[in-house]
N, C-alpha and C positions, 0 to 999 in steps of 0.2 A: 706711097705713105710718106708721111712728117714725122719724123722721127726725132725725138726732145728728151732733153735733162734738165728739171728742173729742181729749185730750190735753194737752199746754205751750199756754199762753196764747199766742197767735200763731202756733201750729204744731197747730192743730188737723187733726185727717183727716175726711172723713166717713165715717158709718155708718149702719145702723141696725138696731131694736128687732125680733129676730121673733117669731113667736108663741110662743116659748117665754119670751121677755122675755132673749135673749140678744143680748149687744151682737155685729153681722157689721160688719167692716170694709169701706166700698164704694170703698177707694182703686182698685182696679181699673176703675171703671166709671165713678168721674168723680172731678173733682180737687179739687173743695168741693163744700159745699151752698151754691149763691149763686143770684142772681136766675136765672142762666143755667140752673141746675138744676131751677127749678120750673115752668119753661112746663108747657102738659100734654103736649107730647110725650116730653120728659124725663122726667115723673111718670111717665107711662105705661110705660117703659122700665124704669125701676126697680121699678115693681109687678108688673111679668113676669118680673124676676127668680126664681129660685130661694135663697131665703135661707138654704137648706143648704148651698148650692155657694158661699157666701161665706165668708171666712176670719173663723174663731172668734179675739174679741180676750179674750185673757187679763187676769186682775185686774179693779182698781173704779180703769180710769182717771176725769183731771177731765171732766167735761163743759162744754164751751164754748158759746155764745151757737147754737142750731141752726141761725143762718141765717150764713153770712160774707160782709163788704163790703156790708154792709145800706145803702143809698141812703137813703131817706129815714125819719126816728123820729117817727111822728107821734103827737097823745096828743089823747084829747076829755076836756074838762073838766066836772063838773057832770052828768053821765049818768046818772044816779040818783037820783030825784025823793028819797029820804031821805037819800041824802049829801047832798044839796044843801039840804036843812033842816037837816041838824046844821051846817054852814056857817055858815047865817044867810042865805044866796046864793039868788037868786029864779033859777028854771029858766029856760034859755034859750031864746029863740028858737028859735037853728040851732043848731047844734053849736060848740061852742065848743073852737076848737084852737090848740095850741100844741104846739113842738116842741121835742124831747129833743134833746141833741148826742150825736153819734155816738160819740163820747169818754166817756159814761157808760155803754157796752153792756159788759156784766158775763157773767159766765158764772152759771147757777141757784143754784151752790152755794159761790161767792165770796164773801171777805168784802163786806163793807160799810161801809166807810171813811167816817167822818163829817169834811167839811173844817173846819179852822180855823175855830173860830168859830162850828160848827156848836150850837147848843141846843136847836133846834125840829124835828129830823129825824123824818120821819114815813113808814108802812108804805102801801102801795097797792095790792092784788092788784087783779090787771085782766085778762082774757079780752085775748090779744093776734092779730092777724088780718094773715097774710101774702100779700101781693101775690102772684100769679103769673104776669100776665099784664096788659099794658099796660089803663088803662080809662082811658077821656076822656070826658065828658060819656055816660055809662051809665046805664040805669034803673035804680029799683030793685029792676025785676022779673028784669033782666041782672046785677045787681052779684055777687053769690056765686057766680057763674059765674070771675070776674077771681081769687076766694082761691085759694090754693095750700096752703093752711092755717092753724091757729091752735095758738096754743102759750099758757103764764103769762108774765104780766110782773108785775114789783115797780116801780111809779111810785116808788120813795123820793125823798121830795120835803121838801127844808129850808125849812121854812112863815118862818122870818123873811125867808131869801133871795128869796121868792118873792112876799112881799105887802111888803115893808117899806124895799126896795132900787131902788127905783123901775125902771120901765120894767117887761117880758113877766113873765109865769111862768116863762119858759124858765131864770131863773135860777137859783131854785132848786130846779129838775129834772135840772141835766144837771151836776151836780158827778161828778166820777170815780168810776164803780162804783154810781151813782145806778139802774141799769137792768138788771137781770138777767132776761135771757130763760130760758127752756127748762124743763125740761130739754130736750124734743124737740119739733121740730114735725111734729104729727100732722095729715096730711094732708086735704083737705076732707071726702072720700067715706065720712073715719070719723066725722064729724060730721054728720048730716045737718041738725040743727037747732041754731044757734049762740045761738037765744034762749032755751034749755031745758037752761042748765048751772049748775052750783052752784058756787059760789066763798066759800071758805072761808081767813084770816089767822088765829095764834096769834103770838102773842110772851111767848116763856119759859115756853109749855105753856100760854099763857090764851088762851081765843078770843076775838079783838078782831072781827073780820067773819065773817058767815054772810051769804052774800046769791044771789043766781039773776041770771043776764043776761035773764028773763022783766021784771024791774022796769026796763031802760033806758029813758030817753027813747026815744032815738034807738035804732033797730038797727043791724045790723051794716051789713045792705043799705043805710039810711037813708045813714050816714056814706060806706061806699063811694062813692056815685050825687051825694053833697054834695059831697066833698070831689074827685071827677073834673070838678066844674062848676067847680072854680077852677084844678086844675093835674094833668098828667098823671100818675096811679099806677104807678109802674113796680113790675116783678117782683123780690122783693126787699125794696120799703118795708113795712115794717112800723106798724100802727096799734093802740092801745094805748085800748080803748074804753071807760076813764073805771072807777070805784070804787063797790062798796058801802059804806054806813056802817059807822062801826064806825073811822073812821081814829084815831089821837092827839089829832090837833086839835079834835075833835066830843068827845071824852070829857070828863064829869061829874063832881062839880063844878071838876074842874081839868084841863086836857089834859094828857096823859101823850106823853114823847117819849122816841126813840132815847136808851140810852147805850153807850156800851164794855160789852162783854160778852153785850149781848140777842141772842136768839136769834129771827129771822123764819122762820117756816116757812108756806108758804102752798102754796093746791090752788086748779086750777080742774079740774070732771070731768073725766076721758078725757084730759085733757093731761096729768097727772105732777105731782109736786112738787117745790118748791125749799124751802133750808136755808142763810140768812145767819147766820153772826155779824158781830156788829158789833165793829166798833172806830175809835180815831179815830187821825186822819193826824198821824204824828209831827213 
């Protein structure tokens, strides 16, 4: 399944995507897509649907963030033995995490707001992997069991906030509109294998990343089964597993960044794609 929120910013409905790629409203059968929505009993429920006998949504409403009241925004760093040499940055041990504020979750095809001050704003496409079911200390031959699915994320990350401003990354990750999800989260059963997708960035129609989640350090399973060893994954959290190269910051001989006007469009397979414009915060 396609799983969608559409509408007003705050007044999203759920829906979703059928196989004719028509948008069906599911306000009848549940009241959001939220953590409560992905257990597998609820999936279940909604995949024995009849998606004909759902009411057809007229027009190209916004699409919103597919998951609402997302719990926790977690994000690995370094995940990509070639991002991590255009860095300069030696591969990690564990998985290296830090987290997003919930205040920067965006909708796929929102602008993208650069803060005051912003100079160094940079594009991120990233395989992004939804909770659906509690996991606490999981293996990781158990962990993909606990997804509920994956969707694209855009880490836009302000590279002076974030290395130059002392203290986490977190800072310059979670500026307003920093995070755009979706467009849809497609359910696990249509992914069978999460290490065997392509993930592809342009900005202004040039391709800045081409890359596969087959080159992660860490998989998906990996980070799952790590990150249950330190706190409980609730349904809902959302995890955001890290970049191919090809960012701003790695480009030759000069880093190229964010301005008012650029356009992000980014793909990861089977999930959909998103379409930022930028602009900055008046």
């Amino acid at each position: 399944m396609k799983l969608v929120r559409y509408g007003e910013r705050c007044r999203e409905k759920p829906g979703l995507i059928d196989h004719e790629g028509t948008l069906r409203d599911l306000s009848g059968e549940v009241e959001d897509i939220t953590g409560a929505t992905l257990s597998p009993e609820s999936l279940g429920h909604l995949a024995g649907l009849d998606a004909s006998d759902l009411p057809f949504v007229n027009g190209e409403p916004r699409f919103g963030p597919p998951v609402g009241r997302i719990g926790k925004f977690m994000c690995i760093g370094l995940n990509y033995a070639d991002h991590a040499a255009e860095t300069g940055l030696d591969l990690p041990e564990h998985p290296i995490l830090f987290m997003k504020a919930n205040s920067a979750i965006n909708g796929p095809n929102d602008d993208v707001v650069l803060p005051r001050g912003s100079r160094r704003s940079d594009w991120e496409v990233e395989l992004g992997v939804v909770i659906g079911s509690p996991a606490k200390y999981v293996s990781e031959t158990d962990a993909l069991s606990h997804v509920a699915g994956y969707c694209v994320v855009n880490d836009v990350s302000e590279r002076r906030f974030q290395g130059r401003l002392s203290g986490q990354w977190t800072k310059g990750k979670s500026c307003d509109t920093f995070g755009p999800v979706g467009p849809w989260l497609v359910t696990a059963d249509e992914i069978p294998d999460p290490q065997n997708l392509f993930l592809h960035c342009a900005v202004n129609g040039r391709t800045m990343q081409d890359g596969s989640t087959r080159t992660m350090v860490f998989t998906v399973a990996r980070i799952i089964a790590h990150l249950s060893e330190l706190f409980t994954l609730h349904p809902g959290d959302i995890i955001a597993t890290g970049t191919p190269p090809g960012v701003g910051m790695g480009m030759k001989p000069e880093p190229v960044y964010l301005k008012p006007g650029d356009v992000m469009e980014l793909e990861v397979e089977g999930l959909g794609r998103q379409r930022q414009i930028v602009r900055m915060e008046e």
